[in-house]
C-alpha positions as CSV (number, residue, x, y, z in Angstrom):
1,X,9.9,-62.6,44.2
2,X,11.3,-61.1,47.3
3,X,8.7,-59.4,49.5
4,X,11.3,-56.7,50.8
5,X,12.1,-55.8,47.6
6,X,8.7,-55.8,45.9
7,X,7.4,-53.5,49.2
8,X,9.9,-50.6,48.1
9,X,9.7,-50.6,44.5
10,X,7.4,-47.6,43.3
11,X,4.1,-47.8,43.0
12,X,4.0,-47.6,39.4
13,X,6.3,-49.9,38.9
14,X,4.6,-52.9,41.3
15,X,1.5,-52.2,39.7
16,X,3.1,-53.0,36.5
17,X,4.9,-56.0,37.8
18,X,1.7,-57.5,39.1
19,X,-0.5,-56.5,36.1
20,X,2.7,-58.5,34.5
21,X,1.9,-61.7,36.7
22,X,-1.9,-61.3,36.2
23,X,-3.0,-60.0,33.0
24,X,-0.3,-60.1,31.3
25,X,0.4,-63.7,32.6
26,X,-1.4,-66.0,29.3
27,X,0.4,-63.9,26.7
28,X,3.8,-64.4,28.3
29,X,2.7,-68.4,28.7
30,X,2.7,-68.5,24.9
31,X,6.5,-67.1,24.6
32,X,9.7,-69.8,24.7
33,X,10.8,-68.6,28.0
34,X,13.8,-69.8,30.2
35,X,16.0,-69.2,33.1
36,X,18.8,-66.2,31.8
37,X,22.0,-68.2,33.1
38,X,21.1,-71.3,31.0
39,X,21.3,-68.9,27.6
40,X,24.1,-67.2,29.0
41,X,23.2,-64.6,30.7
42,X,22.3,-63.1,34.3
43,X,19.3,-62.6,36.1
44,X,20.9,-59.9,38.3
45,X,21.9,-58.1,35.4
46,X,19.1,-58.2,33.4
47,X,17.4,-56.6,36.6
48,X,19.0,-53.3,35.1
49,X,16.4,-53.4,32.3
50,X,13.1,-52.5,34.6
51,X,15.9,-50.1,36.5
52,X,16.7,-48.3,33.7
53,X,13.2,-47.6,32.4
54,X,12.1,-46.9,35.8
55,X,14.1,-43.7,35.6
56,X,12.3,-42.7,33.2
57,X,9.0,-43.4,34.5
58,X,9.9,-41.6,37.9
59,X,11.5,-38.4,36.1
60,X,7.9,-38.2,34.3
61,X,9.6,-38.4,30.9
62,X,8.1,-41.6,29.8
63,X,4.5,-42.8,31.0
64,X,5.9,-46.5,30.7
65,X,7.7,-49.1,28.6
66,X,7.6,-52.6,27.9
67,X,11.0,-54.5,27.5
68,X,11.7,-57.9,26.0
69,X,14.9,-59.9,25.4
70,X,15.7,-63.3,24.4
71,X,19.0,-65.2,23.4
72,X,19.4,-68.5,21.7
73,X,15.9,-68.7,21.1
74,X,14.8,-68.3,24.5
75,X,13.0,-64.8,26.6
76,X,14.7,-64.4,29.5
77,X,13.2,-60.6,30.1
78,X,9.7,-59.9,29.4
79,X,8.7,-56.6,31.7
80,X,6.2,-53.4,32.0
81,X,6.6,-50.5,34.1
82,X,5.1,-47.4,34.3
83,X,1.7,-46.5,33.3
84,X,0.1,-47.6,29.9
85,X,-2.7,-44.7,30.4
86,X,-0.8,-42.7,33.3
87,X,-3.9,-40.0,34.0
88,X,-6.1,-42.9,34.6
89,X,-3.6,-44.9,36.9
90,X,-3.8,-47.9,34.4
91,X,-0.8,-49.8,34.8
92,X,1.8,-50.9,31.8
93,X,1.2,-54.5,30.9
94,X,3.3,-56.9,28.7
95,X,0.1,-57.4,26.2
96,X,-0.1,-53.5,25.8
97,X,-0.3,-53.0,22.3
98,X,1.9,-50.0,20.7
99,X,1.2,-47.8,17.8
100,X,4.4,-49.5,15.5
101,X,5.3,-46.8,12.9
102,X,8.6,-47.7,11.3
103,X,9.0,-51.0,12.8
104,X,6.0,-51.7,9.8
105,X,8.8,-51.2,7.3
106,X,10.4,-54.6,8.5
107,X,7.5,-56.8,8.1
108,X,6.6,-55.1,4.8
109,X,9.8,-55.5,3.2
110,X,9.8,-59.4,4.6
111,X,6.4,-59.9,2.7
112,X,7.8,-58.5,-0.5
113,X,11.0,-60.5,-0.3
114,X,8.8,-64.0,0.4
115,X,7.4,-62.5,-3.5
116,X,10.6,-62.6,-4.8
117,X,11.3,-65.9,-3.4
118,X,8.7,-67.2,-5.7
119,X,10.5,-66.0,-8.5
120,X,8.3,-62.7,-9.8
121,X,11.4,-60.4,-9.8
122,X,14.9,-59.6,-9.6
123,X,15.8,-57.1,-7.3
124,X,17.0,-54.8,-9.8
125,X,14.0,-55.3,-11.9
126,X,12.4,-51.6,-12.6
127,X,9.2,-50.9,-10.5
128,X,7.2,-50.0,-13.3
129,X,6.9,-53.5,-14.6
130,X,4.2,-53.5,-11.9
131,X,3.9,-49.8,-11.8
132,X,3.6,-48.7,-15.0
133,X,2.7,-44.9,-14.1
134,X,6.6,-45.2,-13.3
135,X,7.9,-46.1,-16.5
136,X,10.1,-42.8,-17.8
137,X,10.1,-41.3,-14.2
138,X,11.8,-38.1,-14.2
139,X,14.9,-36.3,-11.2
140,X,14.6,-33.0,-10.0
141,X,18.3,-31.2,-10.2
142,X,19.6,-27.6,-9.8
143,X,22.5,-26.2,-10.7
144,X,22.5,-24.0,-8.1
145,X,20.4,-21.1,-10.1
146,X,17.4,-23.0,-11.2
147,X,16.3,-26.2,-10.9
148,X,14.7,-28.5,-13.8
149,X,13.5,-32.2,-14.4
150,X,15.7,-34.6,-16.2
151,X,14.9,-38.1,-17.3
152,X,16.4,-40.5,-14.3
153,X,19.9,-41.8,-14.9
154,X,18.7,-45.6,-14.2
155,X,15.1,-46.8,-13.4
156,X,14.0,-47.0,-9.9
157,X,14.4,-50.8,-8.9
158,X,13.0,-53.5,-6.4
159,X,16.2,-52.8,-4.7
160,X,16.2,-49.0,-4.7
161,X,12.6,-49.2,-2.7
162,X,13.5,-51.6,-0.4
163,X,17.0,-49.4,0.4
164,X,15.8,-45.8,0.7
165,X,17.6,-45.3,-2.0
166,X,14.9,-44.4,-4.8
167,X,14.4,-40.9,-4.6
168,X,10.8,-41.1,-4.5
169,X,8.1,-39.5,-2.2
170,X,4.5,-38.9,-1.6
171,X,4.5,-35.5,-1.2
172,X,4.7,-32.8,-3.5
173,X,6.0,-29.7,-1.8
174,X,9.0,-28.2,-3.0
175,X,9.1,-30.1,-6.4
176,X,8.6,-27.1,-8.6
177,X,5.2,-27.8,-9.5
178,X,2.2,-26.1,-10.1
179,X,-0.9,-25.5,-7.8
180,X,-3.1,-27.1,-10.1
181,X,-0.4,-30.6,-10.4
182,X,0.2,-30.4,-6.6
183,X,-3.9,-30.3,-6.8
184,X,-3.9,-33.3,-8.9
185,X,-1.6,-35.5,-7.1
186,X,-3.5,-34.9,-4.1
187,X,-6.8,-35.2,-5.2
188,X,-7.5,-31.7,-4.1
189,X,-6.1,-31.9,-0.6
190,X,-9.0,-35.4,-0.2
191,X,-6.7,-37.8,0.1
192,X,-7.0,-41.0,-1.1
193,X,-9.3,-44.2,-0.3
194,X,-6.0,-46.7,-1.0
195,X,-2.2,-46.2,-0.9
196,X,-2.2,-47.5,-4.4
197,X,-4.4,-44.5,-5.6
198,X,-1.9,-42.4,-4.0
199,X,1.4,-43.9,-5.4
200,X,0.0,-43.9,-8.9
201,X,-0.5,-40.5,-8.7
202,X,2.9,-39.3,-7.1
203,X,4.2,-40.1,-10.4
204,X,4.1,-37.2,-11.4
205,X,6.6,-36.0,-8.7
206,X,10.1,-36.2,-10.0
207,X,12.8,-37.8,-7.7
208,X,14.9,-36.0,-5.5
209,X,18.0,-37.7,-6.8
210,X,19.1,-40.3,-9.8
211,X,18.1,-44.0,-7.9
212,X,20.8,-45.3,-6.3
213,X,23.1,-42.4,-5.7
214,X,21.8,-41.3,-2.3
215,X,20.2,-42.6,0.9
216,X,16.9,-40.6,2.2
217,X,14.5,-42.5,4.3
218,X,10.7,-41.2,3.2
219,X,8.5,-43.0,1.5
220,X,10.2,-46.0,-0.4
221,X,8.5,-48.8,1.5
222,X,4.9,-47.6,0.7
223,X,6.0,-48.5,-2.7
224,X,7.1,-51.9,-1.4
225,X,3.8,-52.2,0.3
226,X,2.0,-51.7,-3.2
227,X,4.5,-54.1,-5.6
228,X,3.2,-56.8,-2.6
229,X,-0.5,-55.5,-3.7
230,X,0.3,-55.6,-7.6
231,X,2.2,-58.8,-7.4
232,X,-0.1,-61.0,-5.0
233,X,-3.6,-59.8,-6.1
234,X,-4.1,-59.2,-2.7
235,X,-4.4,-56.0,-0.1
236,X,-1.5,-55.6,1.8
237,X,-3.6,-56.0,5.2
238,X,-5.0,-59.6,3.5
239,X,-0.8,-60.6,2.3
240,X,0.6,-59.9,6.1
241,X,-2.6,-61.3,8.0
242,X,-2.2,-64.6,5.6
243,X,0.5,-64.7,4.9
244,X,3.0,-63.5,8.0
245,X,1.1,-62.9,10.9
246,X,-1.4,-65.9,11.0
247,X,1.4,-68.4,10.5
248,X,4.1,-67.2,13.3
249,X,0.7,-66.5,16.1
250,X,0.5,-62.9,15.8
251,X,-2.9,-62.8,16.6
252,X,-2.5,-58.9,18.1
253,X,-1.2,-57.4,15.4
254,X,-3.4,-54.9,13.2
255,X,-3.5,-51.8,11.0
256,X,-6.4,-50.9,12.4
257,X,-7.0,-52.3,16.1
258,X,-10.6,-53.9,16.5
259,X,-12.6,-51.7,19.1
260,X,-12.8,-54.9,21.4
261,X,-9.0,-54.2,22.1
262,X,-9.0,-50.5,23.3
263,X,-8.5,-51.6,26.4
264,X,-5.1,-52.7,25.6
265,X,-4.2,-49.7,23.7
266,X,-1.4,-47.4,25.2
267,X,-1.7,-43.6,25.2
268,X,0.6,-41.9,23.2
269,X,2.3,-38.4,24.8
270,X,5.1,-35.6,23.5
271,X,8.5,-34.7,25.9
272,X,8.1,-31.7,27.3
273,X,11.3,-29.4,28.2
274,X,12.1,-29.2,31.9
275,X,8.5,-31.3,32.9
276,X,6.8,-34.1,32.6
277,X,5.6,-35.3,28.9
278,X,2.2,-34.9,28.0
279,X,-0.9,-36.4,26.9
280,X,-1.5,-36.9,23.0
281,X,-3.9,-39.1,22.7
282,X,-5.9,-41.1,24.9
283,X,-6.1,-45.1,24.2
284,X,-8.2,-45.3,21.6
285,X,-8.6,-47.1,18.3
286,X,-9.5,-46.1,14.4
287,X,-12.4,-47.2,12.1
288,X,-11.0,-49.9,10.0
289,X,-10.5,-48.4,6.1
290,X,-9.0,-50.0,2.8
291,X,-5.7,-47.9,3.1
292,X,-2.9,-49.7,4.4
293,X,0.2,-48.1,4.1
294,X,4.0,-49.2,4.0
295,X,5.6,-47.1,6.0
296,X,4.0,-47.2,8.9
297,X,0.4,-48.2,10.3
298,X,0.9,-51.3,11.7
299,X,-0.1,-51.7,15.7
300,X,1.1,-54.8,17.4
301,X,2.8,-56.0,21.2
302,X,6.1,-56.6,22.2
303,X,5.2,-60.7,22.2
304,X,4.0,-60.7,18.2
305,X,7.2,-58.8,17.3
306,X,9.3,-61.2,18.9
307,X,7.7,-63.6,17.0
308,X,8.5,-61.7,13.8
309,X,12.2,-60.9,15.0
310,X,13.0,-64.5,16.4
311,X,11.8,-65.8,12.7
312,X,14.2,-63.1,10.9
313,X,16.6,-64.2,13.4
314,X,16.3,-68.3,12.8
315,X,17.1,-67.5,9.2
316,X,13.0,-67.6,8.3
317,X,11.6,-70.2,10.1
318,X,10.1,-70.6,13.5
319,X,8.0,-72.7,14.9
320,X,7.9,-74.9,12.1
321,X,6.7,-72.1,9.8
322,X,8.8,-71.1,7.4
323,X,8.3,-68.3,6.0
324,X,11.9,-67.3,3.8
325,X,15.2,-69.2,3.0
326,X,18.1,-68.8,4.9
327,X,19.6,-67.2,1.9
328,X,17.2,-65.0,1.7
329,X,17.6,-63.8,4.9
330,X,20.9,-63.6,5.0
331,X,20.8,-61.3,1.5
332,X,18.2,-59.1,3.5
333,X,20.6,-58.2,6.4
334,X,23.6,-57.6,4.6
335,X,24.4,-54.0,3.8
336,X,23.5,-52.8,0.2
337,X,24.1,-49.1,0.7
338,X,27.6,-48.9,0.7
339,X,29.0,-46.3,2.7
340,X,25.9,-43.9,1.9
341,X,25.1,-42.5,5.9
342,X,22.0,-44.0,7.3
343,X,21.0,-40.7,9.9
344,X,18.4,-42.1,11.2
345,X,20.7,-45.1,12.7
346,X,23.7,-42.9,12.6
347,X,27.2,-43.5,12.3
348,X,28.3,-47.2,11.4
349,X,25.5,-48.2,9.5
350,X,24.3,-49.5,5.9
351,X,21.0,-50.5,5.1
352,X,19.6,-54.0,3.6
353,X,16.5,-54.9,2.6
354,X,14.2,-53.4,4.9
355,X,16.8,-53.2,8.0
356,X,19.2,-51.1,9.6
357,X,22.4,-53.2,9.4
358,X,25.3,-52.6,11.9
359,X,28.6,-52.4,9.4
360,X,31.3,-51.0,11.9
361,X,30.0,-51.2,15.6
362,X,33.3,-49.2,16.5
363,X,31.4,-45.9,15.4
364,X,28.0,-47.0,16.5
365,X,26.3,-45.4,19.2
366,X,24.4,-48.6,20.0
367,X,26.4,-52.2,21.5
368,X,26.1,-54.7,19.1
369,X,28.4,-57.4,17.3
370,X,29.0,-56.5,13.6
371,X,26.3,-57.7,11.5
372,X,23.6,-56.7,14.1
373,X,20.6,-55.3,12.2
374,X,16.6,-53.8,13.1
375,X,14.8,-50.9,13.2
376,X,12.8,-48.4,15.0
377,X,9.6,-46.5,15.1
378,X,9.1,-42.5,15.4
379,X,6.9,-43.0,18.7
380,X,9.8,-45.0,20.6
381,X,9.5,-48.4,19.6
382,X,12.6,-50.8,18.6
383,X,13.6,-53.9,17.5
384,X,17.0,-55.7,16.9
385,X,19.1,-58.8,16.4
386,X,22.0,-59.7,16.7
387,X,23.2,-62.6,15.1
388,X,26.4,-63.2,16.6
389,X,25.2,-63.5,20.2
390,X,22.0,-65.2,19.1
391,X,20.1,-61.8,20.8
392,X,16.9,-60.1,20.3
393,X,16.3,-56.8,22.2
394,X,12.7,-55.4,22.1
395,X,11.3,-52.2,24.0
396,X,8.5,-50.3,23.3
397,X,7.3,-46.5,24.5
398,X,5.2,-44.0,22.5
399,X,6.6,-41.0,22.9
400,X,6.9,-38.8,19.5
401,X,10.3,-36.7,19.8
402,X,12.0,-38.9,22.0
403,X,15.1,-38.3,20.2
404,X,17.0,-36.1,23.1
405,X,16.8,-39.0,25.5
406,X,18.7,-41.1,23.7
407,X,16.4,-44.4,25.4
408,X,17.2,-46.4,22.5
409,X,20.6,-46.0,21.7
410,X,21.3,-46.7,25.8
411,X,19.0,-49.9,25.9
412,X,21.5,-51.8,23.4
413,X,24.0,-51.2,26.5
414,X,21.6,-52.2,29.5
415,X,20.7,-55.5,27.3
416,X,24.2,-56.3,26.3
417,X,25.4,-56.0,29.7
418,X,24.0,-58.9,30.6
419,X,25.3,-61.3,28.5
420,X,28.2,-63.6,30.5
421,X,28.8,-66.6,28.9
């Protein structure tokens, strides 16, 4: 490293770089790492990375970030900067683990497609072969002076549930039913000791649309997480840690994180207009219970999803593990949404089988190559591929509403940038 250089970096930043060559130094040992111009692409460029989130860190919108990118197989960026707790002065390390929230649906949607590998569905099987409660669901629909529930047009499918596209949801506001249903279905405002409780008794919620005719992100994947939990016999905690996580080395990755690890847990904290973002919540971890749901819950660090990303990328295999056919893979990144919009991507993109898929990069706000495909989580996190380039792009903050910075959109561009092969 250049001393000059390291001497007029911020503070902030050095700490993380050193916590990056110290603590952080076994968990990047692990990762296939090489020099960036024998993949293709520039160390001076990819200096723009730590530059980029730096700004952040100095305006006082972020706390910190950690970054990761790798082509051809290969990480050729693996950084922290910033603060992982910023009122305590402990600096952002590259084994940091981040609460995931929709970068669960993913890894969810990847377990229930190594089930259909083994041959217990079709994808446009009905859901209520395993979730009978299902069977005869019905679709709320108005005609603009009252609104009544119709029998759905189609049943909901493997396929609708892994697409956003079933109409179904956990909650039941605004569904036109009664106190004592909405009662029911929540268990009198208790909630519920297993996500399997819970779907069976959204049942009684009718759809928001006839499967298949709409996209809505909510709460589809929960019910992927419970046909896994049906079809396997087995929680959906037990199916990932066995079955996914175990295999590829992900050996930080958790719904709930064991209290041994709160050390490594970053703070989460809320943008602020015209200031600095806040504190939520302090580093801290949650007693371990039997409800794991689809959605979101997961907790993991930027080295375990690159494991999981790098696998997807590979066609299903790394390592030696293999986890799905190439086929399969290939069938889970294509779009099956049509031209139904994906808002929470925005414009140019469809939607496979648990991923954001990049249809027409000429209308994307992110830099990819057609065919790119990944997905995000609400407190900042995100993950993507893209297979034309042989690229994965990871970074990871936790900051709820981070939506006006546009941070992830840009951090397609400052990775991209750097390819010059």
């Amino acid at each position: 490293m250049n001393t000059t250089k390291k001497t007029s970096l911020p503070v902030s930043r050095t700490f993380g770089i050193v916590l990056l060559l110290l603590a952080g130094f076994a968990s990047a040992a692990e990762l296939p790492v090489a020099k960036p111009e024998l993949v293709g692409m520039s160390s001076e460029r990819l200096q723009r990375i730590d530059d980029y989130f730096q700004r952040f860190v100095d305006e006082g919108q972020i706390s910190g970030a950690v970054s990761l990118v790798a082509r051809k197989g290969k990480v050729v960026h693996h950084s922290a900067v910033g603060w992982k707790y910023r009122e305590e002065n402990i600096p952002m390390s590259t084994d940091t683990i981040f609460t995931l929230m929709s970068m669960t649906k993913p890894i969810v949607s990847t377990a229930l497609m190594m089930l259909f590998e083994e041959g217990h569905f079709r994808l446009d099987d009905p859901i209520s072969d395993w979730i009978p409660e299902y069977k005869d669901h019905g679709v709320l629909v108005s005609d603009g002076a009252r609104a009544s529930v119709v029998p759905e047009a189609r049943p909901v499918t493997f396929r609708h549930v892994l697409t956003h596209t079933s109409g179904l949801t956990l909650s039941p506001q605004d569904k036109g039913l009664s106190e004592g249903e909405i009662a029911w279905i929540t268990n009198n405002g208790k909630g519920f000791d297993t996500l399997g409780e819970r779907v069976a008794r959204a049942a009684q919620i009718p759809g928001a649309f006839h499967p298949g005719e709409e996209w809505q992100y909510g709460s589809s994947t929960d019910y992927v997480a419970v046909l896994v939990e049906k079809i396997s016999g087995q929680s959906i905690d037990e199916f990932l840690r066995e079955r996914i996580f175990e295999p590829l080395g992900m050996h930080d990755t958790h719904y709930y994180v064991p209290e041994a690890k709160v050390d490594r847990v970053a703070a989460v904290y809320r943008p602020v207009a015209n200031g600095p973002s806040e504190l939520v919540r302090p580093p801290a971890v949650t007693p371990a219970r039997e409800y794991f749901s689809g959605v979101a819950g997961l907790n993991g660090t930027s080295s375990d999803y690159f494991r999981f990303a790098q696998m997807i990328l590979n066609g299903g295999e790394l390592d030696g593990v293999r986890l799905l056919g190439s086929k399969t893979v290939e069938l889970m990144t294509g779009n099956h949404t049509d031209d139904k919009y994906v808002y929470v991507r925005g414009p140019g993109y469809g939607f496979g089988l648990g991923f954001g898929v990049l249809v027409e990069p000429e209308k994307s706000w992110d830099f990819m190559s057609r065919g790119g495909y990944g997905w995000g989580g609400a407190y900042g996190t995100l993950y993507w591929a893209d297979p034309v380039e042989e690229l994965v792009g990871l970074m990871f903050i936790q900051l709820p509403g981070h939506g006006p910075l546009n941070i992830r959109q840009r951090y397609t561009n400052v990775v991209t940038q750097a390819i010059v092969d």
